[in-house]
PQR file with spaces between the fields and no chain letter, atoms N, CA, C, O and H, PARSE charges and radii, in Angstrom:
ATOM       1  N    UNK     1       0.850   -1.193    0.000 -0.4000 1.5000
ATOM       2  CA   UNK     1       0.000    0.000    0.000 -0.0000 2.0000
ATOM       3  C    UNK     1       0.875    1.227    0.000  0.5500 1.7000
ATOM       4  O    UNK     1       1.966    1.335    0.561 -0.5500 1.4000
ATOM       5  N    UNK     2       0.155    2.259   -0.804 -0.4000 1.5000
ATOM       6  CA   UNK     2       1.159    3.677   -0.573 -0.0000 2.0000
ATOM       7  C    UNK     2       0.770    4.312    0.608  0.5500 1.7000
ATOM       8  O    UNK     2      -0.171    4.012    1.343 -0.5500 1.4000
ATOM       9  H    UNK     2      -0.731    2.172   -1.260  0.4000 1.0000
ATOM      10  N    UNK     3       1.795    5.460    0.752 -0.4000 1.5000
ATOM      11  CA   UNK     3       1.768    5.748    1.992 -0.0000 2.0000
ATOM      12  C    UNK     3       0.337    7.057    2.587  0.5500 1.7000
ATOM      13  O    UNK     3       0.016    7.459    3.705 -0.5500 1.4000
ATOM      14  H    UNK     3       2.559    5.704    0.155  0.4000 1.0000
ATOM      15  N    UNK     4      -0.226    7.380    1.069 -0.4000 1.5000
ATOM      16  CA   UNK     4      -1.637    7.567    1.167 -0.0000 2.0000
ATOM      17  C    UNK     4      -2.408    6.505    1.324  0.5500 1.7000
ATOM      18  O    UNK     4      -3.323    6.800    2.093 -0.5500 1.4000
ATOM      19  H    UNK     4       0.035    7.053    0.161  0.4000 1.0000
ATOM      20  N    UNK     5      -2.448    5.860    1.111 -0.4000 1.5000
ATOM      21  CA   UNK     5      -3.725    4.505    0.931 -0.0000 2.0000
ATOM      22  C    UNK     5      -3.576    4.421    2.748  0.5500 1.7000
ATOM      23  O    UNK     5      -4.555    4.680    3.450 -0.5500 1.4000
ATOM      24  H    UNK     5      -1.705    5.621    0.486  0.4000 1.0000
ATOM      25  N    UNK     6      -2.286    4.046    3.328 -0.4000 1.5000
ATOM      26  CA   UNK     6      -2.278    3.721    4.650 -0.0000 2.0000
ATOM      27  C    UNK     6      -2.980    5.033    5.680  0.5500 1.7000
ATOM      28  O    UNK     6      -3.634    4.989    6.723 -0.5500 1.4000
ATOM      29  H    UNK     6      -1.491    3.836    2.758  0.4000 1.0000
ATOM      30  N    UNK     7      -2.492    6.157    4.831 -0.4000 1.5000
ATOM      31  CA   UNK     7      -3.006    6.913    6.103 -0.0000 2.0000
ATOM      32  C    UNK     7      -4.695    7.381    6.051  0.5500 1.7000
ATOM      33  O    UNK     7      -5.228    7.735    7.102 -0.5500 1.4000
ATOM      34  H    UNK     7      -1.961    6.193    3.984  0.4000 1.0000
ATOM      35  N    UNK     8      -5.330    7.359    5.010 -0.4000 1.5000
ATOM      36  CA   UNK     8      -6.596    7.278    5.058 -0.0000 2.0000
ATOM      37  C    UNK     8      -7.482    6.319    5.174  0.5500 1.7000
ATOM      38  O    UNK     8      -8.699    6.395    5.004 -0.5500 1.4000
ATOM      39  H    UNK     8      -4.897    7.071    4.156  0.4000 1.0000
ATOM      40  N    UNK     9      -6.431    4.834    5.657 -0.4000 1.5000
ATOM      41  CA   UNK     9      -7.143    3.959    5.876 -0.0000 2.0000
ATOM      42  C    UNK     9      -7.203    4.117    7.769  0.5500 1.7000
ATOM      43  O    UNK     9      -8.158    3.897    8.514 -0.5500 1.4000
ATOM      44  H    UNK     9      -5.443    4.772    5.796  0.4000 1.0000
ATOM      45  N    UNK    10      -6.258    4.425    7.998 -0.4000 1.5000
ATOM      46  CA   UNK    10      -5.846    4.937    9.494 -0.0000 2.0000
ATOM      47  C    UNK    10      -6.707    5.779    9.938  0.5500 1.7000
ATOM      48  O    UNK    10      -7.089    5.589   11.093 -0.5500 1.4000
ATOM      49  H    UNK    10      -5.482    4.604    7.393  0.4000 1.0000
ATOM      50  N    UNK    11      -7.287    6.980    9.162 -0.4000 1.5000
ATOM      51  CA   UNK    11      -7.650    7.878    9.630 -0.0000 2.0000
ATOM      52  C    UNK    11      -9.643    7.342    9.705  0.5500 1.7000
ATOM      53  O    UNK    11     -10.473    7.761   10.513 -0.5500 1.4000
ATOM      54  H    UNK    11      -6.976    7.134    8.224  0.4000 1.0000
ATOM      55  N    UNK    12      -9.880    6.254    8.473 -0.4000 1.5000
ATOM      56  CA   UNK    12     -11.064    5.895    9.117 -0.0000 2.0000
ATOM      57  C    UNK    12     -11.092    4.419   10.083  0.5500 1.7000
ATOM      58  O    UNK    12     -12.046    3.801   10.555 -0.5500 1.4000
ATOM      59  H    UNK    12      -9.207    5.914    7.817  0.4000 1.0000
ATOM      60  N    UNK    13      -9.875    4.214   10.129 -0.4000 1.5000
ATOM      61  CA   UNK    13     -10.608    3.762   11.382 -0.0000 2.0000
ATOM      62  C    UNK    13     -10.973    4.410   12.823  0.5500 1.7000
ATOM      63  O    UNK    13     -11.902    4.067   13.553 -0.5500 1.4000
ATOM      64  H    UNK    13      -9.101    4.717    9.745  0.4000 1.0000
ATOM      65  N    UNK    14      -9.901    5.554   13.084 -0.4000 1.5000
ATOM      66  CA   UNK    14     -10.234    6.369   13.877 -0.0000 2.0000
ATOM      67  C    UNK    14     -11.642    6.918   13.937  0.5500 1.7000
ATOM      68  O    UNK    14     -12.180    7.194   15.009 -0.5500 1.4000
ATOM      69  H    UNK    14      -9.146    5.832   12.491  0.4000 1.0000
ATOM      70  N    UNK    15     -12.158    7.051   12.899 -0.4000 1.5000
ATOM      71  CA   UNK    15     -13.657    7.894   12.461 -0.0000 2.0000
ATOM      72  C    UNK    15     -14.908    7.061   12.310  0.5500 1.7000
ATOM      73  O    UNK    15     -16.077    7.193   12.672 -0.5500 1.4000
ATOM      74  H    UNK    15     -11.721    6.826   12.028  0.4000 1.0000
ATOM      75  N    UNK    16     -14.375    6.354   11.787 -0.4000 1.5000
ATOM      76  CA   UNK    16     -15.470    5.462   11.388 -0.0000 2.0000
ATOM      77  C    UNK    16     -15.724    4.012   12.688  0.5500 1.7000
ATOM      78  O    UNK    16     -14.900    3.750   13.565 -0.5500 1.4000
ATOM      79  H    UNK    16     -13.425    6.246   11.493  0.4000 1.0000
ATOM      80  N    UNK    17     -16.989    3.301   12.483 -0.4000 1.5000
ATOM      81  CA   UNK    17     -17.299    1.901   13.189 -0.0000 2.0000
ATOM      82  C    UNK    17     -16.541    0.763   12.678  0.5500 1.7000
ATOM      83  O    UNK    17     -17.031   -0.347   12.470 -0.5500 1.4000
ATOM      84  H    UNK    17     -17.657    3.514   11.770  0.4000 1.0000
ATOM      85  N    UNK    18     -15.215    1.119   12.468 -0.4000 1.5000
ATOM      86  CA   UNK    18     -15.122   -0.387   11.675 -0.0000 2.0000
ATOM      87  C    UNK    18     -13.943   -1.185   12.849  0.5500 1.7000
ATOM      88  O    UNK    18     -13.019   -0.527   13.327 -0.5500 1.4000
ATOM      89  H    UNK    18     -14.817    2.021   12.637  0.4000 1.0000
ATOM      90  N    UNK    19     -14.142   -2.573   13.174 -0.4000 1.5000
ATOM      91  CA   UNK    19     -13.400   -2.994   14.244 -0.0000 2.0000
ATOM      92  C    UNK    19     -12.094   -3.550   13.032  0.5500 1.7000
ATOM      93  O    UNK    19     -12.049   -3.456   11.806 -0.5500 1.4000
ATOM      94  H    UNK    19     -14.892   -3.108   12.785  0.4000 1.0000
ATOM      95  N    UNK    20     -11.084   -4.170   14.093 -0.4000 1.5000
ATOM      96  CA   UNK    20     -10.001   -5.266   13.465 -0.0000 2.0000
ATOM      97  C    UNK    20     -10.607   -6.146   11.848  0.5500 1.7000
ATOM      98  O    UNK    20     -10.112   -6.293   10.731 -0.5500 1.4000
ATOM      99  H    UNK    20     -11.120   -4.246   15.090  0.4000 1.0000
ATOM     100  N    UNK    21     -11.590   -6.467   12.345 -0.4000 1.5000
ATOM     101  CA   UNK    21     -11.954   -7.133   10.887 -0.0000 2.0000
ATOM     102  C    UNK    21     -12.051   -6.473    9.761  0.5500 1.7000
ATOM     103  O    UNK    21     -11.736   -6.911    8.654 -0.5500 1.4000
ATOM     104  H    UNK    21     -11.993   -6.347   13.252  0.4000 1.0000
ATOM     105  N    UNK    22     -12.496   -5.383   10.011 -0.4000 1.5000
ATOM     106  CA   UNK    22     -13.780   -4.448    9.097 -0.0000 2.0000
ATOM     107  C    UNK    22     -12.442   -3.686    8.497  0.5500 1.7000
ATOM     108  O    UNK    22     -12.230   -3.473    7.303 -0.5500 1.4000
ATOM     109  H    UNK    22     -12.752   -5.028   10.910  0.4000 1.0000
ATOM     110  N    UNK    23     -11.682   -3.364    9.483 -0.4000 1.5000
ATOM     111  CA   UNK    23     -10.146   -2.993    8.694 -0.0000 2.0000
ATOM     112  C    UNK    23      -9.663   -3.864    7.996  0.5500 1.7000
ATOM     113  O    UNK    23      -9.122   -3.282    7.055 -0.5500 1.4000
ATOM     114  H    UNK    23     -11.854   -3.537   10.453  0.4000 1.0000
ATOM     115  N    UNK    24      -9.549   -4.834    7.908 -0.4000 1.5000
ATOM     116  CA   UNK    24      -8.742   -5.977    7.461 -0.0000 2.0000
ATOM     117  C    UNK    24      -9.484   -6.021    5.795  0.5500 1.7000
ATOM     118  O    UNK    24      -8.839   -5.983    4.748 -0.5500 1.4000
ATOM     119  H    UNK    24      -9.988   -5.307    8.673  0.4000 1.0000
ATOM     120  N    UNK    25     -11.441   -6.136    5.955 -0.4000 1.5000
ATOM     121  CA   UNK    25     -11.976   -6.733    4.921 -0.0000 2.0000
ATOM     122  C    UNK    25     -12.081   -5.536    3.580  0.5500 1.7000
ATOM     123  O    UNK    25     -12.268   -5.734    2.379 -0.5500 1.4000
ATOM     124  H    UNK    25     -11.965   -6.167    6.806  0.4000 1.0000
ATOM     125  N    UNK    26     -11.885   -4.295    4.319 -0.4000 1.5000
ATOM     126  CA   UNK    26     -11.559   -2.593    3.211 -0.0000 2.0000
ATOM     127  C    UNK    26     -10.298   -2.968    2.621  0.5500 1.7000
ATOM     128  O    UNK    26     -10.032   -2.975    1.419 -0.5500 1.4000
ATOM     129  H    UNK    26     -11.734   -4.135    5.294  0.4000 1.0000
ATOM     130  N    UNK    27      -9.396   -3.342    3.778 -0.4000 1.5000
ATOM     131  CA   UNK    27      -7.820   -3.372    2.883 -0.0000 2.0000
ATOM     132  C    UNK    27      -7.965   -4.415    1.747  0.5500 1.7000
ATOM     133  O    UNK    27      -7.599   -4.154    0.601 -0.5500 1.4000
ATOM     134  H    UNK    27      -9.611   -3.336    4.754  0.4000 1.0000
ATOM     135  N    UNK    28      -8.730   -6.087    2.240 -0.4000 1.5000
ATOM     136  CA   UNK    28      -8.376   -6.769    1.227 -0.0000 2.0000
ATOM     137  C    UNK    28      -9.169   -6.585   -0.356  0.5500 1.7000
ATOM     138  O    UNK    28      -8.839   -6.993   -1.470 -0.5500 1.4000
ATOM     139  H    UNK    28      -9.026   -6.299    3.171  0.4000 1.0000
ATOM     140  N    UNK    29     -10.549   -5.646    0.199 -0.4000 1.5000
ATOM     141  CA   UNK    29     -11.487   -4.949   -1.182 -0.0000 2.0000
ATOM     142  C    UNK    29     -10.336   -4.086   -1.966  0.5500 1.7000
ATOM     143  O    UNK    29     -10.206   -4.318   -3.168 -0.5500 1.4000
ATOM     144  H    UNK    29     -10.817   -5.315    1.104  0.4000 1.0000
ATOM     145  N    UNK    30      -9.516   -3.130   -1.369 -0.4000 1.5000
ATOM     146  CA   UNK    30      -8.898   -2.064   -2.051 -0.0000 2.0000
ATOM     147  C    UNK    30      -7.874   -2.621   -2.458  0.5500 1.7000
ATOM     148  O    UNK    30      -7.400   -2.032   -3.429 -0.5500 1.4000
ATOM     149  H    UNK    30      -9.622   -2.942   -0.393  0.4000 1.0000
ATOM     150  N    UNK    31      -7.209   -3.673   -2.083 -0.4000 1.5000
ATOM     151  CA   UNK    31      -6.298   -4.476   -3.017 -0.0000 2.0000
ATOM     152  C    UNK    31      -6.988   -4.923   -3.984  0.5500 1.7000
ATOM     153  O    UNK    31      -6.488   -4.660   -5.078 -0.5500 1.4000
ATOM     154  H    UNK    31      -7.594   -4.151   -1.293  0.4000 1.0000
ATOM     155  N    UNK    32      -8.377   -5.757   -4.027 -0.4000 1.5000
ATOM     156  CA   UNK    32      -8.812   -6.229   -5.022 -0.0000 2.0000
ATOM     157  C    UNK    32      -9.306   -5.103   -6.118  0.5500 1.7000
ATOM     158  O    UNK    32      -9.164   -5.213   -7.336 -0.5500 1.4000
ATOM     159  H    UNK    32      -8.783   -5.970   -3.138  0.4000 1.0000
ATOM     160  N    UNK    33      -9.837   -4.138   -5.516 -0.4000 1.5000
ATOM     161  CA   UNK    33      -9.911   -2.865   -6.515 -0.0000 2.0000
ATOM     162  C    UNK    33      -9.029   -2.523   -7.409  0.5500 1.7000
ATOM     163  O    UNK    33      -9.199   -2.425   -8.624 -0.5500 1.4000
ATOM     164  H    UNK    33      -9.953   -4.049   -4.527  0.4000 1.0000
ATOM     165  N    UNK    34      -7.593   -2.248   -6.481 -0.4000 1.5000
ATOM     166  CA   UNK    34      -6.352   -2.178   -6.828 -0.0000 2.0000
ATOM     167  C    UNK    34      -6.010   -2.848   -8.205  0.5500 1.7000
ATOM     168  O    UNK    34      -5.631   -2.165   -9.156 -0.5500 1.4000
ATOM     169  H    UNK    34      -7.455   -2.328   -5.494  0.4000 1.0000
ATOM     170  N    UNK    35      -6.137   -4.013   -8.268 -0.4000 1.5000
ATOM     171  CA   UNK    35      -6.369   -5.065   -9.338 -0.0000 2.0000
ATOM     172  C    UNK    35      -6.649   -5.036  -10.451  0.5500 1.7000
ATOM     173  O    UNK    35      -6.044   -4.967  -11.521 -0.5500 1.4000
ATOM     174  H    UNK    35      -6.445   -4.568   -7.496  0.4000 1.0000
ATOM     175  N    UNK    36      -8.202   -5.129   -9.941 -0.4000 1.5000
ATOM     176  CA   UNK    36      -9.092   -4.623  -10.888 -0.0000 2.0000
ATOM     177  C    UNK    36      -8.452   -3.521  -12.218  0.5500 1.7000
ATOM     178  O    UNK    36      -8.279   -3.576  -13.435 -0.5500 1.4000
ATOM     179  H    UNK    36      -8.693   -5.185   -9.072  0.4000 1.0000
ATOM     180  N    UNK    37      -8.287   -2.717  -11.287 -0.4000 1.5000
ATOM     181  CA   UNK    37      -7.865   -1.211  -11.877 -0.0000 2.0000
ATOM     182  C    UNK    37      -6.435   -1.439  -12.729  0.5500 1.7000
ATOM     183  O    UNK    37      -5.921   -0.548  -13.406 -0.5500 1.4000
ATOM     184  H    UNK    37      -8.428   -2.673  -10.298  0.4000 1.0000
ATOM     185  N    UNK    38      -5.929   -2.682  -12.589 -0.4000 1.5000
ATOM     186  CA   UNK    38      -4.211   -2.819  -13.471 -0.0000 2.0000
ATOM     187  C    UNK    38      -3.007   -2.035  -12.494  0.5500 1.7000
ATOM     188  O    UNK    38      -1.867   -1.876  -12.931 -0.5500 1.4000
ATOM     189  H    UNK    38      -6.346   -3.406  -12.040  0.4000 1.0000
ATOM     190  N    UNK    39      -3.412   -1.579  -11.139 -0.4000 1.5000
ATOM     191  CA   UNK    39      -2.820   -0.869  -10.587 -0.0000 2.0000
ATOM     192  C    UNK    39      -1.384   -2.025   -9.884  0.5500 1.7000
ATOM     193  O    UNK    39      -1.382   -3.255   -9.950 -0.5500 1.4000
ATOM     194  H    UNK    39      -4.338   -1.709  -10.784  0.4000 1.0000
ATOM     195  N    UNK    40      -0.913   -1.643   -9.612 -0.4000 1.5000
ATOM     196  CA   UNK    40       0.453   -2.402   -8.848 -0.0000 2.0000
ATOM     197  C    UNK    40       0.845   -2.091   -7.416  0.5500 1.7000
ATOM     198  O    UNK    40       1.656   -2.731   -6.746 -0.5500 1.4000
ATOM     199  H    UNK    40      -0.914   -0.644   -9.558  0.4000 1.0000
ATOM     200  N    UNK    41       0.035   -0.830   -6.971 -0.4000 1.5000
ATOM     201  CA   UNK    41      -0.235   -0.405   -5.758 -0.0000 2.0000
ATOM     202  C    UNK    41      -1.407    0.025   -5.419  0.5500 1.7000
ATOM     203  O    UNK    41      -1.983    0.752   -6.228 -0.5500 1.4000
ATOM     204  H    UNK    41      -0.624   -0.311   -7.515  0.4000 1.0000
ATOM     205  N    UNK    42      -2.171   -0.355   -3.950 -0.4000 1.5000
ATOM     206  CA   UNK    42      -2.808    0.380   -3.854 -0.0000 2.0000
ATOM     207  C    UNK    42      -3.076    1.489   -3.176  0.5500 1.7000
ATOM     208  O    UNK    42      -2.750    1.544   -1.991 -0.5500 1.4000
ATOM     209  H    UNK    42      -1.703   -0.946   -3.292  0.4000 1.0000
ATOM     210  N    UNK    43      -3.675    2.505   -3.760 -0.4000 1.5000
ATOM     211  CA   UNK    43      -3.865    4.197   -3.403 -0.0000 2.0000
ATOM     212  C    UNK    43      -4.832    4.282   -2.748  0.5500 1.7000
ATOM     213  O    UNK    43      -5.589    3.314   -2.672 -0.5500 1.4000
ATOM     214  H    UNK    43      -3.941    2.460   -4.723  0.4000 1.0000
ATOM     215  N    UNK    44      -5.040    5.203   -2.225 -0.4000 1.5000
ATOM     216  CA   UNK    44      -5.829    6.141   -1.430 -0.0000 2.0000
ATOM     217  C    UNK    44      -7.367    5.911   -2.182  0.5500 1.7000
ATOM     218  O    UNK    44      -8.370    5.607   -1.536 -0.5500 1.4000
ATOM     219  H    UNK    44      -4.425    5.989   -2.286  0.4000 1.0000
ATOM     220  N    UNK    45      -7.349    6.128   -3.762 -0.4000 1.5000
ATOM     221  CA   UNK    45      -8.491    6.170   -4.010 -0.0000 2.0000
ATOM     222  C    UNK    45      -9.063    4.637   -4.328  0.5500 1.7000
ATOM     223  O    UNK    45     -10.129    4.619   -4.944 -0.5500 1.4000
ATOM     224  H    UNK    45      -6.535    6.375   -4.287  0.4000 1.0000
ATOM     225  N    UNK    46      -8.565    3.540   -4.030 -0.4000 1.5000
ATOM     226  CA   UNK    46      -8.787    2.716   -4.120 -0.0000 2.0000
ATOM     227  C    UNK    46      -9.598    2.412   -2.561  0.5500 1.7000
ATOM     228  O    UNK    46     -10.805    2.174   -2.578 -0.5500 1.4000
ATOM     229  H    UNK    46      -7.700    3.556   -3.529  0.4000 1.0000
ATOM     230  N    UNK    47      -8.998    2.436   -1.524 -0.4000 1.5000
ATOM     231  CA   UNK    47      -9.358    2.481   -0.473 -0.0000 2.0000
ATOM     232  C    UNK    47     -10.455    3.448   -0.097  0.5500 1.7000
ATOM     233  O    UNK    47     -11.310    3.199    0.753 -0.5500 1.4000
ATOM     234  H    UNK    47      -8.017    2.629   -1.510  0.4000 1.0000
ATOM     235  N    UNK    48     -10.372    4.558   -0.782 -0.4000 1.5000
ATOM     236  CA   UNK    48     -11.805    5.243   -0.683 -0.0000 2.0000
ATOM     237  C    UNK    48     -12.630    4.367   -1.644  0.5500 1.7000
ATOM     238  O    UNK    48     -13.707    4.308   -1.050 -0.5500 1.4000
ATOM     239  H    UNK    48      -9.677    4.760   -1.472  0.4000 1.0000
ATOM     240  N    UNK    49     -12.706    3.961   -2.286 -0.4000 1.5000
ATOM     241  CA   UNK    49     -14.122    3.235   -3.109 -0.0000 2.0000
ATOM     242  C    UNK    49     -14.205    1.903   -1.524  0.5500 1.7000
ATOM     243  O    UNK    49     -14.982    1.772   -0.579 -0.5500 1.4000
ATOM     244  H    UNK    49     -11.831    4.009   -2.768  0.4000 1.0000
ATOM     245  N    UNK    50     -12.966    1.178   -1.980 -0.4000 1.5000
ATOM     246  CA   UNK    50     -13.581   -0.066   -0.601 -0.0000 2.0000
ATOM     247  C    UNK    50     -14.446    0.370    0.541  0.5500 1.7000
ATOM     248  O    UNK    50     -15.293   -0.377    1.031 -0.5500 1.4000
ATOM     249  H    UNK    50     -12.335    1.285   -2.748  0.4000 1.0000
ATOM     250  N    UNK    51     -14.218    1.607    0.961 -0.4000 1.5000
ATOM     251  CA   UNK    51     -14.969    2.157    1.911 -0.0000 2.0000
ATOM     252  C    UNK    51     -16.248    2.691    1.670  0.5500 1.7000
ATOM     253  O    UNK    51     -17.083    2.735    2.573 -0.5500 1.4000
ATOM     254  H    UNK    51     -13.531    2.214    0.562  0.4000 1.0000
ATOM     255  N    UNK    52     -16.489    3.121    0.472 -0.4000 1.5000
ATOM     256  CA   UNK    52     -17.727    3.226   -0.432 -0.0000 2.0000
ATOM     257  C    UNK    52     -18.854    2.336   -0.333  0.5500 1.7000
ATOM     258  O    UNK    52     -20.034    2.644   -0.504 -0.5500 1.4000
ATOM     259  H    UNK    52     -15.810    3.085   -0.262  0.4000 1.0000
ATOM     260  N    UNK    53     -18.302    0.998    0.010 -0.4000 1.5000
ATOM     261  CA   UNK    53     -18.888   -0.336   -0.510 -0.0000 2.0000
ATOM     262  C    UNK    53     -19.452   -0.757    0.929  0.5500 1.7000
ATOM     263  O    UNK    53     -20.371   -1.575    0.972 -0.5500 1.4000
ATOM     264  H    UNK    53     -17.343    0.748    0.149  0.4000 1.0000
ATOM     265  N    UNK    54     -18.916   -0.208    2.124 -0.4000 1.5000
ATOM     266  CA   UNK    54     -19.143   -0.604    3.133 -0.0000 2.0000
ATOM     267  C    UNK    54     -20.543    0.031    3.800  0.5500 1.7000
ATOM     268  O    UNK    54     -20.313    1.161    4.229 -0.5500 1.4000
ATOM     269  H    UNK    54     -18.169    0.456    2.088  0.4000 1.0000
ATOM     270  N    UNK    55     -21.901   -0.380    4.001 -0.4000 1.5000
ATOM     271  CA   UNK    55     -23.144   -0.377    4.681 -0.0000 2.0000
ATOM     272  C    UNK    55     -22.970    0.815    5.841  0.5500 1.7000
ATOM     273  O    UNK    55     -22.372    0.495    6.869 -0.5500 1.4000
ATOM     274  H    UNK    55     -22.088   -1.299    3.653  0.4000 1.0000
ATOM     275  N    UNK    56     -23.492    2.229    5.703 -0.4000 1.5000
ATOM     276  CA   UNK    56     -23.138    2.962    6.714 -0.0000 2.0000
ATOM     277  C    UNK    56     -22.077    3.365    6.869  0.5500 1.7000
ATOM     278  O    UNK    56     -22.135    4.432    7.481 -0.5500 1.4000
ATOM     279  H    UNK    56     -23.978    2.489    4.868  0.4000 1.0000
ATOM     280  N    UNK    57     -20.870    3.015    6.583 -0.4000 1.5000
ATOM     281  CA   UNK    57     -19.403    3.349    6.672 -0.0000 2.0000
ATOM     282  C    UNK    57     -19.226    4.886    6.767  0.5500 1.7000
ATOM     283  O    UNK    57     -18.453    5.485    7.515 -0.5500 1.4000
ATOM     284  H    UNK    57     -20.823    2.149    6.086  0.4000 1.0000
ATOM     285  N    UNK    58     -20.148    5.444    5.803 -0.4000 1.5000
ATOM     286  CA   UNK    58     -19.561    6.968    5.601 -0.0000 2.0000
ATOM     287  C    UNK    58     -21.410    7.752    5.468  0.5500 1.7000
ATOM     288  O    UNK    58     -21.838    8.495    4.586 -0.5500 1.4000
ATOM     289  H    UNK    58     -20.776    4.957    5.195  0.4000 1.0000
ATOM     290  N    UNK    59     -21.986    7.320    6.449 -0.4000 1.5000
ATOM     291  CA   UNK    59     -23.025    8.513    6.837 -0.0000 2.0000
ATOM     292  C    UNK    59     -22.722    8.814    8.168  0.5500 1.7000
ATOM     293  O    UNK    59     -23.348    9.693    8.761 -0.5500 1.4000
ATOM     294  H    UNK    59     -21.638    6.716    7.166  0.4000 1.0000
């Protein structure tokens, strides 16, 4: 992960409801995004969509 992807993943867990898992299951979406996308790292905006995807995450 870049060193954006890490810190806005950091910063919702601080913010957001998501426990040990819920961190774990964004990172392994935004890798798979990552993917998806032909990317070789994943970014920040990858990790913002995984978090996108998550029920409540961001109201």
């Amino acid at each position: 992960r870049s060193a954006d992807a890490d810190a806005l993943l950091s910063r919702a867990v601080d913010r957001l409801p998501l426990s040990g898992r819920g961190r774990a299951r964004v990172a392994r979406a935004a890798r798979t995004i990552a993917a998806l996308a032909g990317a070789e790292q994943v970014h920040a905006e990858h990790v913002a969509e995984a978090l996108a995807y998550r029920p409540n995450a961001l109201e």
